[in-house]
BAFI-775955 format. One line per field, with one value per atom (N, C-alpha, C): residue number from 1; atom name; y, z, x. Coordinates in steps of 0.1 Angstrom, whole numbers, plus 5000, padded with zeros to 4 digits. Layout:
<pts>
i: [NUM:...]
at: [CA:...]
c2: [Y:...]
c3: [Z:...]
c1: [X:...]
</pts>
This chain:
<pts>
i: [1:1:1:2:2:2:3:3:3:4:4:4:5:5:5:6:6:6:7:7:7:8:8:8:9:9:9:10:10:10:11:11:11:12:12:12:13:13:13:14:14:14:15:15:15:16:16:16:17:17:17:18:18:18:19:19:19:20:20:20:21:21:21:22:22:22:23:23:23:24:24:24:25:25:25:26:26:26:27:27:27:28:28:28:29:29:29:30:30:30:31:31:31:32:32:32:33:33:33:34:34:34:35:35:35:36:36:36:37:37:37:38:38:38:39:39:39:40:40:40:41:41:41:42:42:42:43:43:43:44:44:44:45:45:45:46:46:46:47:47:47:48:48:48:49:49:49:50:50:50:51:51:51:52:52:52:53:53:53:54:54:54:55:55:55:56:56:56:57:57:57:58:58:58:59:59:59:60:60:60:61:61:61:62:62:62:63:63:63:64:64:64:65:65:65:66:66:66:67:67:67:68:68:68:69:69:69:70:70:70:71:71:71:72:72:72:73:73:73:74:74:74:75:75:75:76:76:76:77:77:77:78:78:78:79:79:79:80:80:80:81:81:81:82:82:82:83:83:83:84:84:84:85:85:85:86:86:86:87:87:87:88:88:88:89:89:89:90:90:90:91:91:91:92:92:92:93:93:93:94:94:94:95:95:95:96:96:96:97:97:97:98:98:98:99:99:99:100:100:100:101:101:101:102:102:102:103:103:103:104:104:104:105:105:105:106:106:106:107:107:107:108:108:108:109:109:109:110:110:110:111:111:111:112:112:112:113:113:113:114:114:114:115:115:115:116:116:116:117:117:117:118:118:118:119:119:119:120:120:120:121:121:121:122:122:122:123:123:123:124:124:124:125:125:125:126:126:126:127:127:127:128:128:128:129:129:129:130:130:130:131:131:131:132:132:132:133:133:133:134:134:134:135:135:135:136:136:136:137:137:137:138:138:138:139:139:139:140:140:140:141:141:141:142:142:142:143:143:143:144:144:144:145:145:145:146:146:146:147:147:147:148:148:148:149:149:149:150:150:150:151:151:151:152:152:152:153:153:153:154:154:154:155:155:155:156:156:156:157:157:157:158:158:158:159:159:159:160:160:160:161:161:161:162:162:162:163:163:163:164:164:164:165:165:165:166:166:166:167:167:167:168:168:168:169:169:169:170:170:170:171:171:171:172:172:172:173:173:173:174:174:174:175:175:175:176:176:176:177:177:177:178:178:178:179:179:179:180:180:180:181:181:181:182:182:182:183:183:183:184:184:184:185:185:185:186:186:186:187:187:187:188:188:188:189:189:189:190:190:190:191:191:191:192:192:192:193:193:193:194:194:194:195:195:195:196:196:196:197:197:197:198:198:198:199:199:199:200:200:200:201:201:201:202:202:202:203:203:203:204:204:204:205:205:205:206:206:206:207:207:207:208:208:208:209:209:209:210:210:210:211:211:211:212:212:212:213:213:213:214:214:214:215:215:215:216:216:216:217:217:217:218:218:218:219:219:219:220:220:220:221:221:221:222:222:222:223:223:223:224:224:224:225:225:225:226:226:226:227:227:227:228:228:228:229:229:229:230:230:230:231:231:231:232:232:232:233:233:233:234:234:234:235:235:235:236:236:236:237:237:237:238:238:238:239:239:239:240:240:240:241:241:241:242:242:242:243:243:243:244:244:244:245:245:245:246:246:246:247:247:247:248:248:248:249:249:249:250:250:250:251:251:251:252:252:252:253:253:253:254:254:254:255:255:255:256:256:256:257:257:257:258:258:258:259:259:259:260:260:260:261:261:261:262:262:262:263:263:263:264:264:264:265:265:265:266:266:266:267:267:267:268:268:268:269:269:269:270:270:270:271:271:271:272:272:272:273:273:273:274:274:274:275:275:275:276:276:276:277:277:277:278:278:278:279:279:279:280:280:280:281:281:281:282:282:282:283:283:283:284:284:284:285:285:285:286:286:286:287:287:287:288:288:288:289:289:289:290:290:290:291:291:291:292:292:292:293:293:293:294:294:294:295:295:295:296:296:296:297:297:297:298:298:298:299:299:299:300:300:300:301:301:301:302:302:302]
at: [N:CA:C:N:CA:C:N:CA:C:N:CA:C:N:CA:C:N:CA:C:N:CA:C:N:CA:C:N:CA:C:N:CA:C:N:CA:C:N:CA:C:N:CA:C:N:CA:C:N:CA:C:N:CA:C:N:CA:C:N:CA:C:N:CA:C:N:CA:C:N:CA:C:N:CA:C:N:CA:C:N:CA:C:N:CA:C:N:CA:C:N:CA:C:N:CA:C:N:CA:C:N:CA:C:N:CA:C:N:CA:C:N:CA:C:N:CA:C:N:CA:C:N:CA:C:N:CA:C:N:CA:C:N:CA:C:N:CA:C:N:CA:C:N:CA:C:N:CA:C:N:CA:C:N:CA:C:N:CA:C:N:CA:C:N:CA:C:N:CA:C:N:CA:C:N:CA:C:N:CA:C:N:CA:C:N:CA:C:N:CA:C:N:CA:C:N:CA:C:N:CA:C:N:CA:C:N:CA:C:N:CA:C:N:CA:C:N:CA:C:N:CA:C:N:CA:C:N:CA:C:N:CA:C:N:CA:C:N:CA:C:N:CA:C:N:CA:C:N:CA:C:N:CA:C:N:CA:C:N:CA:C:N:CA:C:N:CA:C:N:CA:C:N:CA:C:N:CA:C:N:CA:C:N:CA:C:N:CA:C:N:CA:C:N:CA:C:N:CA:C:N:CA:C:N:CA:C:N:CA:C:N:CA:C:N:CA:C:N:CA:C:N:CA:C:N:CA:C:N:CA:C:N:CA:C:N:CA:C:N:CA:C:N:CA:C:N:CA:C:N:CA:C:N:CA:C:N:CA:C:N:CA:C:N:CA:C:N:CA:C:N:CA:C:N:CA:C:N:CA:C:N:CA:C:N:CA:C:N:CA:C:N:CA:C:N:CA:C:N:CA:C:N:CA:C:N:CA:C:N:CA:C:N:CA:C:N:CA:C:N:CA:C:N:CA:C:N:CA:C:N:CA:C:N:CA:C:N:CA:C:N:CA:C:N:CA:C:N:CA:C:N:CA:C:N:CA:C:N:CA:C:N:CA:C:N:CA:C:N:CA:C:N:CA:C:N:CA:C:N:CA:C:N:CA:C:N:CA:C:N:CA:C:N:CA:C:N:CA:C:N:CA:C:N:CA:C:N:CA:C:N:CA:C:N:CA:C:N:CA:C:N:CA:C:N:CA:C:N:CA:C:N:CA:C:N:CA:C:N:CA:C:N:CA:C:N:CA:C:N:CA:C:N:CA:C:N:CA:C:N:CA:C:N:CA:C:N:CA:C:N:CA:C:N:CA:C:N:CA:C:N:CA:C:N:CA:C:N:CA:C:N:CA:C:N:CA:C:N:CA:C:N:CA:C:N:CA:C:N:CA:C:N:CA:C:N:CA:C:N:CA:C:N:CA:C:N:CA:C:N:CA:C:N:CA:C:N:CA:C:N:CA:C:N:CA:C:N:CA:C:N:CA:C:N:CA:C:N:CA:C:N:CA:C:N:CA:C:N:CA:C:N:CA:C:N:CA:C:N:CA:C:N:CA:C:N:CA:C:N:CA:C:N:CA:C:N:CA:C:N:CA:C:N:CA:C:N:CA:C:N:CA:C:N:CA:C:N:CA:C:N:CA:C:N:CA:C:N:CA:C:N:CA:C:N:CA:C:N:CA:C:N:CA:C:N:CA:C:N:CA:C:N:CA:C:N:CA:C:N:CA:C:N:CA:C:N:CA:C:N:CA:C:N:CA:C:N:CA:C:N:CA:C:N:CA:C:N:CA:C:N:CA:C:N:CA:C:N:CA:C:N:CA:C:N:CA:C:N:CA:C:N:CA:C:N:CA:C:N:CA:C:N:CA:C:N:CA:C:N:CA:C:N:CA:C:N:CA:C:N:CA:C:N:CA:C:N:CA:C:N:CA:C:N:CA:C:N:CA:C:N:CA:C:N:CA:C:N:CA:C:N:CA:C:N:CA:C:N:CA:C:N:CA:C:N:CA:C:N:CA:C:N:CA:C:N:CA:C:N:CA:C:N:CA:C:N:CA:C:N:CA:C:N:CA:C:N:CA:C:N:CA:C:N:CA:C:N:CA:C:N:CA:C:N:CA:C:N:CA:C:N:CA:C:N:CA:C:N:CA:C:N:CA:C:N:CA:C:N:CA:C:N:CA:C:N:CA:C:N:CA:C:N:CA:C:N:CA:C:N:CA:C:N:CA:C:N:CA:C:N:CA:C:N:CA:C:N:CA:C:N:CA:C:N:CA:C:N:CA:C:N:CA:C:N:CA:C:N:CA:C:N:CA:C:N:CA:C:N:CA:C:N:CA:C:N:CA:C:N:CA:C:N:CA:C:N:CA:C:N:CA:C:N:CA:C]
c2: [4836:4849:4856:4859:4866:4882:4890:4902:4911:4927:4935:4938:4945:4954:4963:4978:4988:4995:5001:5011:5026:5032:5048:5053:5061:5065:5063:5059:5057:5048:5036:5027:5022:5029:5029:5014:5010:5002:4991:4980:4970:4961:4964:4953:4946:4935:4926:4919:4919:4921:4901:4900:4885:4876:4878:4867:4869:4876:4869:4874:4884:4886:4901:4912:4922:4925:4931:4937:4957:4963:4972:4982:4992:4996:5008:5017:5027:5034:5043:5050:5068:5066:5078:5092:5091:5098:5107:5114:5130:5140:5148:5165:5165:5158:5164:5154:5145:5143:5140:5138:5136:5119:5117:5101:5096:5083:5075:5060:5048:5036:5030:5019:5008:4999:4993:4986:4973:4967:4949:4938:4935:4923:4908:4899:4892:4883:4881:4868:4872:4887:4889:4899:4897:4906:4919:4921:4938:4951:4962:4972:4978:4978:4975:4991:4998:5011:5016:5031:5041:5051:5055:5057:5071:5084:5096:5098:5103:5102:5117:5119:5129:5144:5129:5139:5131:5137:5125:5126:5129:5132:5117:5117:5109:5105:5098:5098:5108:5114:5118:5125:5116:5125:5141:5151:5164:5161:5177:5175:5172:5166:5164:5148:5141:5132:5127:5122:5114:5102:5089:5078:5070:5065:5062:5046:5043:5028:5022:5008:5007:4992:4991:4983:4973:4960:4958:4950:4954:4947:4931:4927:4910:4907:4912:4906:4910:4919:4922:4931:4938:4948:4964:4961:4977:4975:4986:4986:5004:5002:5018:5022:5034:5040:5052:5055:5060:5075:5085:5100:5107:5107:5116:5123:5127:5141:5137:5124:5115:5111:5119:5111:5097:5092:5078:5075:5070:5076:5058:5054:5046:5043:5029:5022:5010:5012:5005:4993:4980:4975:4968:4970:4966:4976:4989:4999:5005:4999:5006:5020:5024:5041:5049:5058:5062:5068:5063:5062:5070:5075:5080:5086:5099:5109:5115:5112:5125:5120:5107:5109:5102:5115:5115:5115:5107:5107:5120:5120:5130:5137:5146:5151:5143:5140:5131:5117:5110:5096:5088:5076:5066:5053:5048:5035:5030:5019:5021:5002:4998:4979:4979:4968:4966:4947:4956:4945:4939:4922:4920:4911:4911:4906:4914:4927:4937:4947:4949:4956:4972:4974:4982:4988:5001:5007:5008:5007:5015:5026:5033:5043:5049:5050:5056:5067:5084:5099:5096:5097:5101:5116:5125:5140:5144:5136:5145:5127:5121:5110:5102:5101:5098:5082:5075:5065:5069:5065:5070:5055:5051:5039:5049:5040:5038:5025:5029:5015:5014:5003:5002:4989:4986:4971:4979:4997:4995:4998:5006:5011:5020:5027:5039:5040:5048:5045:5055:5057:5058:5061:5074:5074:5064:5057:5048:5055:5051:5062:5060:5070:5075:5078:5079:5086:5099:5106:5102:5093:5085:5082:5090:5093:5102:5091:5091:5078:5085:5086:5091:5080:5088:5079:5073:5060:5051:5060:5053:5057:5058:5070:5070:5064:5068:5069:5073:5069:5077:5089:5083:5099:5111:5110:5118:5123:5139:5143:5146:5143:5139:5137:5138:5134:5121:5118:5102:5101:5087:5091:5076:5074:5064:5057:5044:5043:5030:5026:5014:5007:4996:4991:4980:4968:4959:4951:4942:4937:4925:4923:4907:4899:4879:4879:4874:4878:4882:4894:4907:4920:4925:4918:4922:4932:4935:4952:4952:4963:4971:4975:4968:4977:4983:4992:5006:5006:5006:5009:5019:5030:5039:5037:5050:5060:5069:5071:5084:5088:5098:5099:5114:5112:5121:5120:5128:5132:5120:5116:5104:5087:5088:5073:5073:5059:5057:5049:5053:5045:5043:5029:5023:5014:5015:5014:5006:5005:4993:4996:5006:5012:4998:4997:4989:4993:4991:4994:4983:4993:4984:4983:4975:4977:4980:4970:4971:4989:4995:5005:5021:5014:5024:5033:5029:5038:5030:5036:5029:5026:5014:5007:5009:5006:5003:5011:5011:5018:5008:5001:4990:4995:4997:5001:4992:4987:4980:4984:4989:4989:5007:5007:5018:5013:5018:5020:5030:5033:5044:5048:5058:5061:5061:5050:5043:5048:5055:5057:5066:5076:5075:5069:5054:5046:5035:5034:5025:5026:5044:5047:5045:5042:5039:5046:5061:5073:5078:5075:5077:5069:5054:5045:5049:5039:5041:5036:5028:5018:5019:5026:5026:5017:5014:5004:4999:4985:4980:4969:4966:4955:4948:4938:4924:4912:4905:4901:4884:4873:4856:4857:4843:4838:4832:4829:4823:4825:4815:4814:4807:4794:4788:4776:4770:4765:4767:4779:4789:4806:4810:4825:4834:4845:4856:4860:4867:4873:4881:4896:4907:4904:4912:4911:4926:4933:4948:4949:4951:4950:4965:4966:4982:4978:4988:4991:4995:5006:5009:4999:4991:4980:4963:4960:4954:4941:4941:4928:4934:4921:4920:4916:4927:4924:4917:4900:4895:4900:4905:4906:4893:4888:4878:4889:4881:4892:4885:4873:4866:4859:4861:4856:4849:4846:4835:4833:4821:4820:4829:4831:4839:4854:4859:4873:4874:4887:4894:4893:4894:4897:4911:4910:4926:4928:4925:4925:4924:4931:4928:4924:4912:4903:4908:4912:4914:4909:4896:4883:4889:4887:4893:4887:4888:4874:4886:4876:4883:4884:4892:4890:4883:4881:4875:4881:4880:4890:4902:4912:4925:4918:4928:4930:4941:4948:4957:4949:4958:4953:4942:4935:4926:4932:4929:4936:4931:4938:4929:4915:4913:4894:4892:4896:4888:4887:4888:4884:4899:4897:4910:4916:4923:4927:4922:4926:4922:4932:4928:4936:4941:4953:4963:4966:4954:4951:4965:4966:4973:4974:4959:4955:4939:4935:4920:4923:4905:4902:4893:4890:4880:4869:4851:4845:4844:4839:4839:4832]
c3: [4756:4761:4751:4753:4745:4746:4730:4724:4740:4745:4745:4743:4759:4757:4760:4748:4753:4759:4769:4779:4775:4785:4786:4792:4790:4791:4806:4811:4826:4832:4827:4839:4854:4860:4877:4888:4881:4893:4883:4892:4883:4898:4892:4903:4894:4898:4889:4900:4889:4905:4904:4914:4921:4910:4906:4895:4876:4879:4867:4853:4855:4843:4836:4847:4838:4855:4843:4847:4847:4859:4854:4857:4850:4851:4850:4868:4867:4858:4851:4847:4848:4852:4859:4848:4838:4826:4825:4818:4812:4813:4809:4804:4799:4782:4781:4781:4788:4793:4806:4810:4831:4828:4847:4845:4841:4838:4835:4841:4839:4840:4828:4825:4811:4819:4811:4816:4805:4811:4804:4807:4793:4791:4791:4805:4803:4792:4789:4772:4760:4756:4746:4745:4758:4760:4755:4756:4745:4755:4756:4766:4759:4764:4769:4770:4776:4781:4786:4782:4792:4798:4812:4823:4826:4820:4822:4839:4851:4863:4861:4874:4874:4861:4851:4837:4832:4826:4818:4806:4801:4788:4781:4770:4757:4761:4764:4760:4745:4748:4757:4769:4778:4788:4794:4796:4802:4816:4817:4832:4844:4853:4865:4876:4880:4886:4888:4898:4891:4896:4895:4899:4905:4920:4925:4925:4929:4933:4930:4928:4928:4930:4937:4945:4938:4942:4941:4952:4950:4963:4959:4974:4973:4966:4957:4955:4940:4935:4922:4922:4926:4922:4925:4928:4923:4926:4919:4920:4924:4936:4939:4936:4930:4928:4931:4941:4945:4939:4943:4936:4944:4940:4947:4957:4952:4961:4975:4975:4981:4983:4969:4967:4961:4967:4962:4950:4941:4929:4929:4929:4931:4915:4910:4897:4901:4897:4896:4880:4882:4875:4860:4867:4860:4848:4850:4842:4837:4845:4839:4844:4851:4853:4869:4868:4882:4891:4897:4909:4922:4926:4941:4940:4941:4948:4957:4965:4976:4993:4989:5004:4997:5010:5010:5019:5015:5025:5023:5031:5032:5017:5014:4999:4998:4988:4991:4991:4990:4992:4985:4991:4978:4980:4991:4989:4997:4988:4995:4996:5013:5012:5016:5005:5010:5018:5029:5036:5037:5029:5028:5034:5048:5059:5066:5068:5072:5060:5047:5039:5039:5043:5046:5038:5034:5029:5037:5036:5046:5036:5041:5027:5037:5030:5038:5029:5036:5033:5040:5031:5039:5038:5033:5033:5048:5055:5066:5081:5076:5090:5091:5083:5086:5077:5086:5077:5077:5068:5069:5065:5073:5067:5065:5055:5056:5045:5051:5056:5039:5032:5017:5018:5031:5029:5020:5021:5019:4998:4997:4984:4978:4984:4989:5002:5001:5014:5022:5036:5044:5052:5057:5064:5084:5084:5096:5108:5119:5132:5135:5141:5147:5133:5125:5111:5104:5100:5103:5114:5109:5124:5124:5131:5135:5137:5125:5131:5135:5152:5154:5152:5158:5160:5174:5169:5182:5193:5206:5212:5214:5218:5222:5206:5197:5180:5179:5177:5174:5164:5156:5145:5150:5165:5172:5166:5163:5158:5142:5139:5121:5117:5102:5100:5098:5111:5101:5091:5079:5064:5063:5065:5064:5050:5043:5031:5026:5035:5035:5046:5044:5056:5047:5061:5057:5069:5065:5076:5079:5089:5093:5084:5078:5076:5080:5093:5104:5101:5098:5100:5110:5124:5134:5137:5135:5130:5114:5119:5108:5110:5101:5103:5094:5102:5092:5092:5079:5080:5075:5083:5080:5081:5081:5086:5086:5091:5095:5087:5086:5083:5091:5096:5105:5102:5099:5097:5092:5084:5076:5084:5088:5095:5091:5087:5087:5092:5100:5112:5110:5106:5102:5108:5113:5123:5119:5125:5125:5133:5131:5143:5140:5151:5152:5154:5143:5144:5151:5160:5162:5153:5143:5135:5140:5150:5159:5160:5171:5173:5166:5153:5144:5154:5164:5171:5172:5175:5175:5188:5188:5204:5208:5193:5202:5186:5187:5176:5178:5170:5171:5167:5169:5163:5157:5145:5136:5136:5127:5125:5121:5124:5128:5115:5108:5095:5089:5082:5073:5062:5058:5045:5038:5025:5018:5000:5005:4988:4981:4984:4973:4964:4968:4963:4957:4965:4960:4952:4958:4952:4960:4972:4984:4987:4986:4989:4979:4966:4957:4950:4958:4950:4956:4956:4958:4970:4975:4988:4997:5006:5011:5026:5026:5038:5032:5031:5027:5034:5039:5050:5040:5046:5043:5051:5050:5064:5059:5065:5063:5063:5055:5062:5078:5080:5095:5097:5112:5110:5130:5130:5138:5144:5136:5131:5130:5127:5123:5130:5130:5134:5124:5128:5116:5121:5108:5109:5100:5104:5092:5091:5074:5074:5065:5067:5067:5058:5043:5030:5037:5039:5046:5032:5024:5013:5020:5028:5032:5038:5051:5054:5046:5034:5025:5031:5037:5046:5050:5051:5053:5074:5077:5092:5096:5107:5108:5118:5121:5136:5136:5147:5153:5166:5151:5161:5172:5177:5186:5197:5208:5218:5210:5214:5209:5212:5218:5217:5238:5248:5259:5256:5237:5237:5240:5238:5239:5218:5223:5206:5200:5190:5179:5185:5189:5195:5184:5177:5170:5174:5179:5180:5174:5168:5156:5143:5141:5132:5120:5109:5092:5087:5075:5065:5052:5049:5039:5022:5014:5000:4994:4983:4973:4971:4968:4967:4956:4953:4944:4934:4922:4913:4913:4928:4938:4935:4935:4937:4949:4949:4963:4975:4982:4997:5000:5012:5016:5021:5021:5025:5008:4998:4990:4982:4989:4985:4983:4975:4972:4984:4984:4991:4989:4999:4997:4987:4981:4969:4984:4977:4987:4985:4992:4987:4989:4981:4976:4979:4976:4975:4978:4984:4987:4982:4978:4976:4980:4990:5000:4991:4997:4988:4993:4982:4985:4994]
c1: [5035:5032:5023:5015:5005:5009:5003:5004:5002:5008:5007:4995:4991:4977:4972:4977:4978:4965:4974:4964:4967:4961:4963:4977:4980:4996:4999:5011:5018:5008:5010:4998:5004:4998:5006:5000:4987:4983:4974:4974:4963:4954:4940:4930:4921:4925:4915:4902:4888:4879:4879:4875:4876:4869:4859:4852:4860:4872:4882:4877:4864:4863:4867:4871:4878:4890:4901:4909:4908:4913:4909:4926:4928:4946:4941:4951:4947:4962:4958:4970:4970:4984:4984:4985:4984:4983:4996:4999:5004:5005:5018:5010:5004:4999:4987:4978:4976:4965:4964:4949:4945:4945:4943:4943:4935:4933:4925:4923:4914:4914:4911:4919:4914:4909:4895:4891:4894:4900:4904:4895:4888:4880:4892:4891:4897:4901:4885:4880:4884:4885:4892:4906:4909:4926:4923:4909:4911:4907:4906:4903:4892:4880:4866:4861:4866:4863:4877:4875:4883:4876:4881:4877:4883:4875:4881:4875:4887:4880:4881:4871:4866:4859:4854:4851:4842:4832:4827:4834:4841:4845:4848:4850:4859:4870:4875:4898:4899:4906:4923:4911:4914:4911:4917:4911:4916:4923:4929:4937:4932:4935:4922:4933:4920:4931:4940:4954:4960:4963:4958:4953:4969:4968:4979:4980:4966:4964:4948:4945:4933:4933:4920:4918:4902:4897:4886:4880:4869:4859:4859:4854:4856:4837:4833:4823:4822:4832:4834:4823:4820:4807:4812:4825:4831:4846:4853:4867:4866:4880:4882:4899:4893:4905:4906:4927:4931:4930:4939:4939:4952:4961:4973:4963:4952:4947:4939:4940:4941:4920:4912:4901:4898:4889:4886:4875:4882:4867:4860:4850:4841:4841:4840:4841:4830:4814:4807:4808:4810:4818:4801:4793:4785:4780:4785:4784:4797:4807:4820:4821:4814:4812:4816:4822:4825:4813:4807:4796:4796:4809:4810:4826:4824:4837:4841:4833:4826:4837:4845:4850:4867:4873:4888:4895:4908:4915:4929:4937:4949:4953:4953:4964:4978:4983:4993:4993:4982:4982:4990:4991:4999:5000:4991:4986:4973:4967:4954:4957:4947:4944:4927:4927:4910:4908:4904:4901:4885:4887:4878:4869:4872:4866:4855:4859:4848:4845:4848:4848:4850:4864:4867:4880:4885:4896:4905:4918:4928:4938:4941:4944:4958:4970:4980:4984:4985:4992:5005:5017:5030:5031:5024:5026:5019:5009:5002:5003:5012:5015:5004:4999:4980:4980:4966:4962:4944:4939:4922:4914:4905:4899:4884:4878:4871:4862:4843:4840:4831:4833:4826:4817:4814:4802:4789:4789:4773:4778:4770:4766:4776:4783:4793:4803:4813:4821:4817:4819:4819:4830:4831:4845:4839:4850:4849:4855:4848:4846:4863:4873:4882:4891:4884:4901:4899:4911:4921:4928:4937:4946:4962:4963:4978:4986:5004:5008:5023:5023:5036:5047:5058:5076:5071:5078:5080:5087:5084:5091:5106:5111:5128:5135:5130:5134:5146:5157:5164:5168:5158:5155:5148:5142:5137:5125:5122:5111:5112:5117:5116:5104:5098:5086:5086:5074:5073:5064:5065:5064:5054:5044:5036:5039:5043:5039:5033:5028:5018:5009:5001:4991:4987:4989:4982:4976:4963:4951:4956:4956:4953:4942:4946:4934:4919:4921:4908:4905:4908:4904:4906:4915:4913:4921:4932:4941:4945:4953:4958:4975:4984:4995:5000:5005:5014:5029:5031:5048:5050:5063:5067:5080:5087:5101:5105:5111:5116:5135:5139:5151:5156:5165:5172:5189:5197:5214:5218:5213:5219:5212:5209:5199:5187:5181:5166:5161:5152:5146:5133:5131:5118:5108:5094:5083:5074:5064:5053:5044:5031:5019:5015:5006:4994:4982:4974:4955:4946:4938:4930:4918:4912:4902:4888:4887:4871:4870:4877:4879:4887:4895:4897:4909:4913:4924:4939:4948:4961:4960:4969:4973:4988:4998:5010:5018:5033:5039:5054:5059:5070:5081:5090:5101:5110:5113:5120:5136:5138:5152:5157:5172:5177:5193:5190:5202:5208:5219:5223:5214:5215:5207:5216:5212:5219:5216:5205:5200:5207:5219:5230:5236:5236:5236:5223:5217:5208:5195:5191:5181:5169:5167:5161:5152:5159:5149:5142:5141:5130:5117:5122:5114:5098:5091:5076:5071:5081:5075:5089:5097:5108:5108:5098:5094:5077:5078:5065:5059:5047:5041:5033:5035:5025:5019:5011:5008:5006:5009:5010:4995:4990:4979:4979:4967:4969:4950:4945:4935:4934:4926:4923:4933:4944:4953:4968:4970:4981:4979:4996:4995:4996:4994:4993:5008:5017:5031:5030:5038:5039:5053:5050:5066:5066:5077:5081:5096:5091:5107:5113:5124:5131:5142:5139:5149:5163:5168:5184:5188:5178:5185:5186:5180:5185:5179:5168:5162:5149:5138:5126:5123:5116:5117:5105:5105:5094:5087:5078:5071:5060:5056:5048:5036:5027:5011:5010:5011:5005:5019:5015:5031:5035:5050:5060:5071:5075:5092:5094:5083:5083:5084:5083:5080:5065:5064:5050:5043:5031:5026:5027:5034:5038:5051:5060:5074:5080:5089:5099:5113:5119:5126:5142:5142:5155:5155:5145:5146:5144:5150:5148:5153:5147:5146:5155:5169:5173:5172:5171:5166:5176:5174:5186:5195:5209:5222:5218:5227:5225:5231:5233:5245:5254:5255:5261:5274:5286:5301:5300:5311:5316:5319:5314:5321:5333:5340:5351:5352:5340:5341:5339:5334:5338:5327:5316:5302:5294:5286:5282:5266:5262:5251:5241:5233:5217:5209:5202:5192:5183:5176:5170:5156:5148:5134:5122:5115:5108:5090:5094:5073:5073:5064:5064:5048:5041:5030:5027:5015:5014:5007:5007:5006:4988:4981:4966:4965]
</pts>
């Protein structure tokens, strides 16, 4: 295990761009200081540059962004990073320098996917129900035709009109949608979803309804983490099907949906089927055995 390599204070996210030669860590900075990015020279483990956004200034960087997520393009010729405020600051990698500020998505943001089939952002706000793509093949992004997208409650929800709370999206890898996972929480239940994007057209088609549980995070901590419902999506191709899979922290299991018919369902049907995590270090229940750990974040395999 090699030395420790310090960055700028609270490092919240890491994208390393595809040709392996720098890492870059957004960190979500301080009171007294704003966020930043370190930029990591893979060849000598050392940090290269820091990245005052929205400043040109020195480190300690001043008060100003605060960097949620960051992402890199599939050609390594820039990395983007997120902004609670839900701006996207542009990181041209050949200069190390922030390049483009000028388009945003919802206040609130807190996670962004880059799809790198049509070179596109998907950015999810749980403060405004919203997902916002937009399109980065050119020089600069682009907000992409129909977004914001409005992501309501499935139908006949039992959490009813509650806000739904977007906290992630992930692409097929065709590019050919987009899904969103959210939930909702109403008198003690959380009821957790699955929109479907269409990418071609940028509009929603269908809204899935997953699972209907107690709210558990009295105990578990459920309702503070970062990701309280999180999506991920299988490889799949010409050969193989594409399958998302949806971690629901209260219910303590990973839910499968199948994009494509199966089995005499329909495609995007959620079935019941969930795949359970490894046990807690939660007391024993009355059978004896202790509970399911209450997944958080999944990372799909390359």
């Amino acid at each position: 295990v090699k030395a420790a390599i310090p960055v700028d204070s609270h490092p919240i996210a890491v994208a390393e761009i595809p040709n392996g030669e720098k890492v870059y860590v957004a960190n979500h900075g301080s009171s007294a200081s704003g966020g930043s990015v370190s930029v990591i020279d893979t060849v000598s483990d050392t940090v290269s540059k820091t990245i005052c956004l929205g400043s040109a200034s020195a480190p300690p960087c001043p008060a100003g962004p605060v960097p949620v997520w960051a992402v890199a393009r599939a050609d390594s010729g820039q990395v983007y990073v997120l902004a609670e405020s839900g701006t996207i600051y542009v990181i041209d990698t050949a200069s190390d320098s922030v390049i483009d500020s000028a388009h945003s998505a919802a206040a609130g943001a807190n996670f962004m996917f880059f799809d790198k089939i049509f070179g596109r952002l998907y950015v999810t706000s749980p403060g405004s129900d919203s997902l916002s793509i937009f399109d980065v093949s050119g020089a600069t992004p682009s907000t992409y035709a129909g977004s914001p997208i409005a992501i309501p409650a499935a139908t006949a929800t039992p959490c009813g009109a509650t806000p739904v709370v977007p906290t992630s999206v992930t692409v097929l890898g065709d590019g050919s949608r987009a899904y969103v996972a959210s939930y909702q929480v109403s008198a003690g239940t959380v009821c957790s979803q699955l929109s479907v994007i269409d990418a071609g057209s940028g509009t929603l088609s269908s809204t899935i309804p997953l699972t209907q549980t107690t709210d558990t995070s009295a105990q578990t901590g459920c309702g503070t983490v970062g990701f309280r419902v999180f999506a991920s999506s299988s490889g799949g191709g010409a050969n193989s099907n594409f399958k998302v899979f949806v971690s629901q922290c209260d219910a303590g299991n990973i839910a499968v949906i199948d994009t494509y018919p199966a089995n005499g369902n329909p495609a995007n049907a959620f079935t019941g089927v969930s795949l359970s995590p490894p046990l807690s270090t939660f007391p024993a229940l009355a059978s004896g055995v202790p509970p399911t750990q209450n997944p958080v974040f999944m990372v799909a395999e390359p």
